[in-house]
C-alpha positions as CSV (number, residue, x, y, z in Angstrom):
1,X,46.9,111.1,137.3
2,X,45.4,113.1,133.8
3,X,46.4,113.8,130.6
4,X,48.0,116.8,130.0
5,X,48.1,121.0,131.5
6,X,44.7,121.5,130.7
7,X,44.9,124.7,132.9
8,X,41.8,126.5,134.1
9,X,40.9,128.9,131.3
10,X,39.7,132.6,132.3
11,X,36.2,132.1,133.7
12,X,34.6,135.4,132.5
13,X,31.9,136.7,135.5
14,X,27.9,135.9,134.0
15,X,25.8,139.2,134.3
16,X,22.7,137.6,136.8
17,X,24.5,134.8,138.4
18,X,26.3,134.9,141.9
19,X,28.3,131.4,142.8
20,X,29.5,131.0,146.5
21,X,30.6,127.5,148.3
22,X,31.5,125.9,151.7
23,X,32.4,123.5,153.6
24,X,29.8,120.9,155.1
25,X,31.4,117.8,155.8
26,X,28.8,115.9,153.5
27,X,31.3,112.9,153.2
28,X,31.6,112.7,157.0
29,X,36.0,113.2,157.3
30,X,37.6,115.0,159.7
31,X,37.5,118.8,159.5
32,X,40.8,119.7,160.3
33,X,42.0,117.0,157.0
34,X,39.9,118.8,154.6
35,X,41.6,121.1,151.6
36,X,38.2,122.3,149.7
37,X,34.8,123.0,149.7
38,X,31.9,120.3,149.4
39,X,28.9,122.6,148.6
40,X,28.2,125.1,146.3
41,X,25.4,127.2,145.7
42,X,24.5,129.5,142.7
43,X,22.6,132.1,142.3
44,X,20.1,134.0,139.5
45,X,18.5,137.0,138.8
46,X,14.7,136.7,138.6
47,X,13.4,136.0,135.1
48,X,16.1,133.5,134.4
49,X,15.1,130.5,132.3
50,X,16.8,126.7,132.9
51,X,17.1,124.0,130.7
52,X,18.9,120.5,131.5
53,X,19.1,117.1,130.0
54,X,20.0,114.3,132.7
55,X,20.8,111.0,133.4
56,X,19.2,108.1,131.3
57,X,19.9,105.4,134.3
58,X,16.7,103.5,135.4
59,X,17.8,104.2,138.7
60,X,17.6,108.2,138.9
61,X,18.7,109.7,141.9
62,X,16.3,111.5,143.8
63,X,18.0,114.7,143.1
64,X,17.2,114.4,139.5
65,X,13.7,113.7,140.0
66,X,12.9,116.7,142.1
67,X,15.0,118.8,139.5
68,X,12.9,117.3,136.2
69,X,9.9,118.6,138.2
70,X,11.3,122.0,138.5
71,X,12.5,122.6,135.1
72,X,9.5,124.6,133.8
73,X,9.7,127.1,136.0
74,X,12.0,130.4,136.7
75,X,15.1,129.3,138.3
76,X,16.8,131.8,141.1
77,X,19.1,128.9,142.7
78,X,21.1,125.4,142.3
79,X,22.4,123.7,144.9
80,X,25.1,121.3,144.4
81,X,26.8,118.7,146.6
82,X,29.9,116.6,146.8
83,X,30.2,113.6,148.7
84,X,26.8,111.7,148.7
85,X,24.9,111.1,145.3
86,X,21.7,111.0,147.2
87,X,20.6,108.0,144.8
88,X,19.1,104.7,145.6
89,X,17.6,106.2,149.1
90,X,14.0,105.8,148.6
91,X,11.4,108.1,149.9
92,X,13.5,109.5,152.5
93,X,16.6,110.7,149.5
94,X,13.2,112.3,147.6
95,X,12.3,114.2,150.8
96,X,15.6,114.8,151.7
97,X,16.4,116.7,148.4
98,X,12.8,118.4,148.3
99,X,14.5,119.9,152.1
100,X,17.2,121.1,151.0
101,X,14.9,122.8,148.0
102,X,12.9,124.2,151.3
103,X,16.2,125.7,152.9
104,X,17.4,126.9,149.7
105,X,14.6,129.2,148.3
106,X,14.0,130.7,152.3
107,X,17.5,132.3,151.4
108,X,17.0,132.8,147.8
109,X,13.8,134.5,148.8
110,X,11.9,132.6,146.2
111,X,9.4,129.4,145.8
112,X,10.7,125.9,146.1
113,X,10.1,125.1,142.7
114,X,12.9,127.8,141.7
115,X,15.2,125.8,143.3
116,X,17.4,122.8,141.7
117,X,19.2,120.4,143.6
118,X,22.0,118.4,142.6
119,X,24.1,115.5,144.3
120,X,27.5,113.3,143.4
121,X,28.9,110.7,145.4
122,X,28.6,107.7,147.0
123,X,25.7,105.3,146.1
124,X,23.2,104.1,148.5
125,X,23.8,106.2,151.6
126,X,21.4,108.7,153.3
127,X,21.9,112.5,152.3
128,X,23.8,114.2,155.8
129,X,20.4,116.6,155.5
130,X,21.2,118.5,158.4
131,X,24.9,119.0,157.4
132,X,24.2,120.1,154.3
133,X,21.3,122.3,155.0
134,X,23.4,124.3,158.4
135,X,25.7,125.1,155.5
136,X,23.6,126.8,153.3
137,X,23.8,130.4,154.6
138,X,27.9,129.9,154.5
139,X,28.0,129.4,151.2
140,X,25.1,132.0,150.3
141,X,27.4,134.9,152.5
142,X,30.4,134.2,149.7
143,X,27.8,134.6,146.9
144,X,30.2,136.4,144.3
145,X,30.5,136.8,140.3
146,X,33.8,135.5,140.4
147,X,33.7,132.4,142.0
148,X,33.4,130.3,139.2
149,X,37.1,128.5,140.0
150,X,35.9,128.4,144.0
151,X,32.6,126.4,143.1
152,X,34.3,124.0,139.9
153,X,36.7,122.8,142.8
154,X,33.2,122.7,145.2
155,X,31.3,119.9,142.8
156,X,34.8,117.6,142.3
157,X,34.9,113.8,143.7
158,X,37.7,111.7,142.4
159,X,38.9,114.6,139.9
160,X,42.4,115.6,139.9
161,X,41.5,119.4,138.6
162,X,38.6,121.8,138.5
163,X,37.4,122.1,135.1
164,X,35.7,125.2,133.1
165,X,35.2,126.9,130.2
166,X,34.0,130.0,129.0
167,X,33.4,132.1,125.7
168,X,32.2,135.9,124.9
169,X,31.1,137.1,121.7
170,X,29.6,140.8,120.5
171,X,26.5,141.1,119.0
172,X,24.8,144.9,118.0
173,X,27.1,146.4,120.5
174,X,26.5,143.8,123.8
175,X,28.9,142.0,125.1
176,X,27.1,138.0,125.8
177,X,29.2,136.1,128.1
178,X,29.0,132.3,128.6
179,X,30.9,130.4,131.4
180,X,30.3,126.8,132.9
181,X,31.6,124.0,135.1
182,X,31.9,120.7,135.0
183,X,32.7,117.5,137.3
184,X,33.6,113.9,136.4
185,X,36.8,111.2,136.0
186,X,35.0,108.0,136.6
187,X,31.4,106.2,135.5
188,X,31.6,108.0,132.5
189,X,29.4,107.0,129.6
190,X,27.1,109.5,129.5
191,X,23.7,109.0,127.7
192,X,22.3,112.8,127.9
193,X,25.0,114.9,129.0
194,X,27.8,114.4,132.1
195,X,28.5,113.7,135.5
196,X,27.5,117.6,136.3
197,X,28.0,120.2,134.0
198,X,26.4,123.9,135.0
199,X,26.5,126.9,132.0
200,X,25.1,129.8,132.4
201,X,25.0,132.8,129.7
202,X,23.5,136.5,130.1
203,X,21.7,136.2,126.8
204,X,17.9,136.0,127.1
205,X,16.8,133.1,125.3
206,X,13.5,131.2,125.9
207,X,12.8,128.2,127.6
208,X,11.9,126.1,124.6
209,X,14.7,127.7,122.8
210,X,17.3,127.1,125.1
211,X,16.3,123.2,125.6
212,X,17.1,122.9,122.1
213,X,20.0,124.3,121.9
214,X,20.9,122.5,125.1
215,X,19.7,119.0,123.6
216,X,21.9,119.4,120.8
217,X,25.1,120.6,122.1
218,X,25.1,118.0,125.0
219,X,25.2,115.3,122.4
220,X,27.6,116.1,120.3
221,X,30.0,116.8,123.6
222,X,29.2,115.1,126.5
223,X,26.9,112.8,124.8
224,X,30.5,111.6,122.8
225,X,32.5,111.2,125.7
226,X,33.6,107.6,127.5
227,X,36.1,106.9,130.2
228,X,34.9,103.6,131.7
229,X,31.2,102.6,129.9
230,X,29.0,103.4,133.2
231,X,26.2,106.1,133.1
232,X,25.9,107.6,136.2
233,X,22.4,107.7,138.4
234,X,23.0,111.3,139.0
235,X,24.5,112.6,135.4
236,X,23.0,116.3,134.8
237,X,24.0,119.3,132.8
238,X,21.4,122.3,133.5
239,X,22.0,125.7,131.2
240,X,20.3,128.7,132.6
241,X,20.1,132.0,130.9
242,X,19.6,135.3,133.0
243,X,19.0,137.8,130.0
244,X,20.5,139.7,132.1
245,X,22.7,141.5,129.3
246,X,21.6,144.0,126.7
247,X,20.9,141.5,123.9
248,X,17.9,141.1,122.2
249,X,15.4,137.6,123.6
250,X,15.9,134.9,121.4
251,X,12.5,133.1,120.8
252,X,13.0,131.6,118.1
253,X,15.6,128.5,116.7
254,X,16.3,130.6,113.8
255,X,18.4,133.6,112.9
256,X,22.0,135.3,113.1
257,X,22.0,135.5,117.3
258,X,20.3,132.1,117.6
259,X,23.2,130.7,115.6
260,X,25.8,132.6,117.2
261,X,24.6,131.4,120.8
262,X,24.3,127.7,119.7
263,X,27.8,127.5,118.5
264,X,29.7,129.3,121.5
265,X,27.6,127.0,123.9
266,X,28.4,124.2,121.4
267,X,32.2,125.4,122.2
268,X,31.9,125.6,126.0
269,X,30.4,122.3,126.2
270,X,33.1,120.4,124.2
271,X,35.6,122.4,126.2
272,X,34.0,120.9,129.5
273,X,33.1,117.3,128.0
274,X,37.0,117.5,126.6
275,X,38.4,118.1,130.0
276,X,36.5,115.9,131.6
277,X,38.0,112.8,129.4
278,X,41.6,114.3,130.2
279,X,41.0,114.0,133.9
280,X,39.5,110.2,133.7
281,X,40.4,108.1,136.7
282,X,43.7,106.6,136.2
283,X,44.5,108.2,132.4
284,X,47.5,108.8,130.9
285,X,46.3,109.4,127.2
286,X,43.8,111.1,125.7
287,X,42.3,109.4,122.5
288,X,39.8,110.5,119.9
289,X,38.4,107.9,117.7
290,X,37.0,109.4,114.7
291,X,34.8,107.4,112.5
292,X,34.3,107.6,108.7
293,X,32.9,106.2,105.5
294,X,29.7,105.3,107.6
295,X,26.3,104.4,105.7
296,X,24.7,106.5,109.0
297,X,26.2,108.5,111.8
298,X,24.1,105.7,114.2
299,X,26.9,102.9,112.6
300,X,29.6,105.2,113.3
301,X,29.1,105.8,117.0
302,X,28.7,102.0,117.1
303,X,32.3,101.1,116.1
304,X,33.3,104.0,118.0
305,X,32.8,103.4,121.0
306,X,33.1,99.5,120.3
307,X,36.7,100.5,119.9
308,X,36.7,103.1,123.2
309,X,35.3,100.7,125.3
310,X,37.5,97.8,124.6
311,X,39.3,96.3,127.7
312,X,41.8,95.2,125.1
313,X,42.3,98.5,123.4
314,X,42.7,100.7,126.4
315,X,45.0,98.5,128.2
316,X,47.1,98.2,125.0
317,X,46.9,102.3,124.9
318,X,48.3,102.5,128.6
319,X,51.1,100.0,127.5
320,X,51.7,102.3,124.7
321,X,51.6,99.1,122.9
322,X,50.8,99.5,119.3
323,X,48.7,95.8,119.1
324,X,46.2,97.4,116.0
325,X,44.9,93.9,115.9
326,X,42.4,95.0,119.0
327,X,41.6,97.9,117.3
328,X,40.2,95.5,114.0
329,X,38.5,93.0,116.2
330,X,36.6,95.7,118.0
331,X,36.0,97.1,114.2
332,X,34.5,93.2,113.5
333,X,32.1,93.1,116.7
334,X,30.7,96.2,116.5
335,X,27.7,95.1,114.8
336,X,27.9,96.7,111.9
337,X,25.5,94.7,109.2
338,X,27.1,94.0,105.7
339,X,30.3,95.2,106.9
340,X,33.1,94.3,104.2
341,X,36.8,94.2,106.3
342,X,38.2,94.3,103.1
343,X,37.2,98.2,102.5
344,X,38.0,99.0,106.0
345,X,41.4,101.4,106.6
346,X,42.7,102.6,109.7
347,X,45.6,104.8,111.4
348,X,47.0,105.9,114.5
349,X,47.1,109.5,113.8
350,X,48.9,110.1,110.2
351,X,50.2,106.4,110.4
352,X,48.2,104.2,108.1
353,X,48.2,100.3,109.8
354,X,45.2,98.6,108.0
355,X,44.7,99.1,104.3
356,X,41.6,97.5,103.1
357,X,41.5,95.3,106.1
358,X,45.2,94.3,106.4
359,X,48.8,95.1,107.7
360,X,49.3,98.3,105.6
361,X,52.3,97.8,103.8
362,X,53.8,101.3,104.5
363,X,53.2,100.2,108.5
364,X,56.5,99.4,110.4
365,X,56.0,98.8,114.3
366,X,59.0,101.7,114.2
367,X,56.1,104.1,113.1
368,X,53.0,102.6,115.3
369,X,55.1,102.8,118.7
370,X,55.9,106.5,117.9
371,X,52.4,107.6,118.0
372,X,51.3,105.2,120.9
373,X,54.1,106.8,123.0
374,X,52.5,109.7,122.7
375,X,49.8,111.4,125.5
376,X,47.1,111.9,122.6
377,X,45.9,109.9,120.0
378,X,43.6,109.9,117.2
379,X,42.1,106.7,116.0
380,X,41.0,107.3,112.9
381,X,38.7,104.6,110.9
382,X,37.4,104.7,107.7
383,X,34.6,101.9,106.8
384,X,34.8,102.3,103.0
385,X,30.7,102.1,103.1
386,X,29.1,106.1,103.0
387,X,29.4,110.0,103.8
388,X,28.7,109.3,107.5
389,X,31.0,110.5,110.4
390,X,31.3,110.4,113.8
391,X,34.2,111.4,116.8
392,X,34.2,109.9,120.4
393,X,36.8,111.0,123.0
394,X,37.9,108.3,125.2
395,X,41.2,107.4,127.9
396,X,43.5,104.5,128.1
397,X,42.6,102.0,131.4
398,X,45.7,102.0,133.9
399,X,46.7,100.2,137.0
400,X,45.4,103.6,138.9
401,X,41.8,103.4,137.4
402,X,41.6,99.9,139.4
403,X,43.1,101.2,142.2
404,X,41.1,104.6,142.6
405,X,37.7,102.6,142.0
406,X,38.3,99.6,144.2
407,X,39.1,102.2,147.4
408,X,36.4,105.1,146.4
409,X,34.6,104.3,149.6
410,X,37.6,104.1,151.3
């Protein structure tokens, strides 16, 4: 189940990057049951820079490790993996993903270190190495420009749809391309970026450039995104950029380009993070709950996802039951000091049902259940307390999110 079409956009080719993908039985089913790939390699031209922001979890998969260690340095290749997160394994998931490093870059032709590796799955259980490493040159013979779609369906787990996105702008003349991917439906709370998210651009942009611009766009997408309240062990978004078009370098976090590049990436990662909440495990809505009249953005992202992440809220959304007294009591235990309920207004999209922290008086139940029947919703809260603001996209909880998560190792 998801919310909405959300079709696959055009996924424009990146000059410098090459994406193929395979089959490897990684999650051990039959073959002859099997409808898409479960590995997928990408590929980039030499003098490619690589910046990422991963998982916060104290419990970082081993993939994710090996990949922080890596970051500095010139990327040619990522390898990516469906099936097994390769977390929680110990020494052996460390040496298992510094292998697959070891297999990669003999086909890439470059040093381990270029290589980045990258697992989702199941918890706890031993990477199939030799699986995954025997498919390797299959999925490097499809290497191709255009198989963006081929390798977003390659990273999916419990997703219903392949997610991408992808923007090109002119600058002096040059055409600068950037396309990405994204996976993830469930444990999504991310505190960095998401589940997997990989965007590459043919702009050449420096390392220290391109971490910012990263660090900024990943939280005000994925970093404002919840289906469920769990941060994954494995959550990593990793923007390269081959320079491979006829743009100028960007050195510097200043300037007409810089700008430019920063808000199409900002785009293409709102796109994914977006897509990624319509798809959540189980959802039939899509909500945005936009937070204003904060004294800080910090208290705004507080009631925020106080509201997305109540049980009682999101059950009430997938009932299409328009019970606004949840929405206030998540409000009220948000933690929001010197809070005054009796300044506080909220609506379900353009229907106003709190007025200064009561029924409004315009609000029928007529009008509520209108909007609630509705596939997406906007929560929108005012705290009648400052200029801050704030917008989280979040899912309802259905009987299929239960059901999905209670036989994922099934």
């Amino acid at each position: 189940m998801a919310v909405g079409e959300f079709p696959l956009p055009t996924l424009h080719p990146v000059k410098g990057s090459l994406l193929g993908a395979t089959f490897a039985d990684i999650k051990g089913r039959n073959p002859a049951t099997v409808t898409r790939d479960d590995v997928v390699v990408m590929s980039f031209c030499e003098g490619s820079t690589a910046a990422g922001v991963f998982t916060k979890n104290a419990f970082c998969a081993a993939p994710v490790t090996v990949c922080k260690s890596h970051l500095g340095n010139s990327i040619r290749a990522l390898v990516i993996n469906a099936g097994n997160a390769n977390a929680c394994t110990g020494d052996q998931g460390l040496a298992d993903a510094q292998a697959t490093c070891t297999a990669m870059a003999k086909l890439a032709g470059c040093e381990e270190g270029q290589i980045m590796p990258f697992s989702t799955g199941v918890i706890g259980e031993p990477l199939p190495l030799s699986r995954l490493v025997s498919s390797l040159p299959a999925a490097w013979s499809t290497l191709d420009e255009s198989n963006w779609e081929r390798a977003a369906r390659g990273i999916m787990t419990t997703d219903t749809r392949p997610k991408g996105a992808s923007r090109q702008f002119d600058y002096l003349g040059c055409t600068i391309t950037i396309t990405g991917i994204s996976k993830g439906a469930g444990m999504i709370r991310p505190n960095m970026a998401t589940m997997l998210a990989y965007v590459v651009t043919d702009a050449a942009i420096a390392q220290p450039v391109l971490q910012k611009i990263l660090a900024q766009a990943a939280d005000k997408s994925f970093n404002r995104i919840t289906i469920d309240g769990d941060t994954s062990t494995n959550d990593s978004c990793i923007l390269v950029a081959t320079g491979a078009s006829d743009a100028p370098m960007v050195d510097d976090a200043s300037g007409e380009l810089y700008n430019l590049l920063a808000d199409h990436i900002q785009q293409v990662l709102t796109a994914l993070a977006q897509a990624i909440v319509a798809d959540g495990e189980g959802a039939t809505k899509l909500v945005t709950v936009q937070v204003e009249g904060g004294q800080t953005e910090k208290e705004c992202l507080r009631v925020a996802y106080s509201v997305a992440h109540s049980p009682l809220v999101k059950t009430a959304l997938f009932a299409c039951d328009p019970n606004w007294g949840r929405i206030v009591a998540a409000i009220g235990y948000a933690g929001v000091k010197g809070l005054d309920p009796n300044k506080v207004n909220v609506f379900l999209d353009d229907v106003q049902i709190v007025a200064n922290g009561c029924r409004a008086p315009s609000y029928s139940e007529e009008a509520g259940q209108q909007v609630m029947d509705r596939s997406e919703i906007t929560i929108g809260i005012n705290l009648g307390r400052g200029s801050a603001a704030e917008t989280v996209w979040t899912t309802d909880f259905s009987h299929d999110y239960v059901t999905i998560n209670a036989e994922y190792r099934t």
